[in-house]
Structures are given as structure tokens and as C-alpha cells.
C-alpha positions in Angstrom: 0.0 0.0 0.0 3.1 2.5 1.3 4.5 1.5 -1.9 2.0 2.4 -4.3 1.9 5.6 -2.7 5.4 6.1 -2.8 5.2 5.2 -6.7 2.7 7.5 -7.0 4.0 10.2 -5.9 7.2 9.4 -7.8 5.5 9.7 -11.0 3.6 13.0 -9.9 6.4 14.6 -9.0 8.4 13.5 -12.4 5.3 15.0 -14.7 5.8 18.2 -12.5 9.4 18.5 -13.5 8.2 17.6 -17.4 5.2 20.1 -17.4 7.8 22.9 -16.2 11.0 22.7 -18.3 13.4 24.7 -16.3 16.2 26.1 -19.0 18.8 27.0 -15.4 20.2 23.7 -14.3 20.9 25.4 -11.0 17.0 26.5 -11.1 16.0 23.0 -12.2 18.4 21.2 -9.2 16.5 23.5 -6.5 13.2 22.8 -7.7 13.4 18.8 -7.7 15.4 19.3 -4.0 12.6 21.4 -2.8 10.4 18.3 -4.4 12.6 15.9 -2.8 12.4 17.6 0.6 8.5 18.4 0.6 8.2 14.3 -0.7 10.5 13.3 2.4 8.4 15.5 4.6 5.1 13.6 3.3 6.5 9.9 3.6 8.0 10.4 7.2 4.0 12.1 7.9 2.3 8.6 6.4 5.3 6.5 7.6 3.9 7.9 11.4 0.2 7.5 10.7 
């Protein structure tokens, strides 16, 4: 169940970073950490549930 989640979420965030082509690499890097982080956030939050 965690992991369809976690797959789902996965693929969200990927079709974000498609929809929003990001021509700075430095911009792009930030915004898939800020992903990464916010993601992290979530999974700890359902992990404790």
C-alpha cells in the first residue's frame, strides 16, 4: 500500500518537472530538491500515521 503511494508520488512529481521545463540547471536542481524535501516530509508524515 506505502509503496503504491510512494510510486505514485514518484511519478507526480516527475510529470511536474516535465510540465515545467526549467532552462537554469541550478533552477531545475533547487526545484526537484525542494520536491525531494516536501516528498520526504510527506513519507516520514504517512510512515507515522
Amino acid at each position: 500500500m506505502l509503496l503504491m503511494q510512494h510510486l505514485f508520488y514518484c511519478k507526480i512529481i516527475l510529470d511536474q518537472a516535465r510540465i515545467f521545463p526549467v532552462a537554469d540547471k541550478k533552477t531545475q536542481k533547487n526545484f526537484l530538491l525542494s520536491f525531494l524535501i516536501s516528498f520526504l516530509i510527506l513519507q516520514t508524515v504517512l510512515t507515522a500515521l
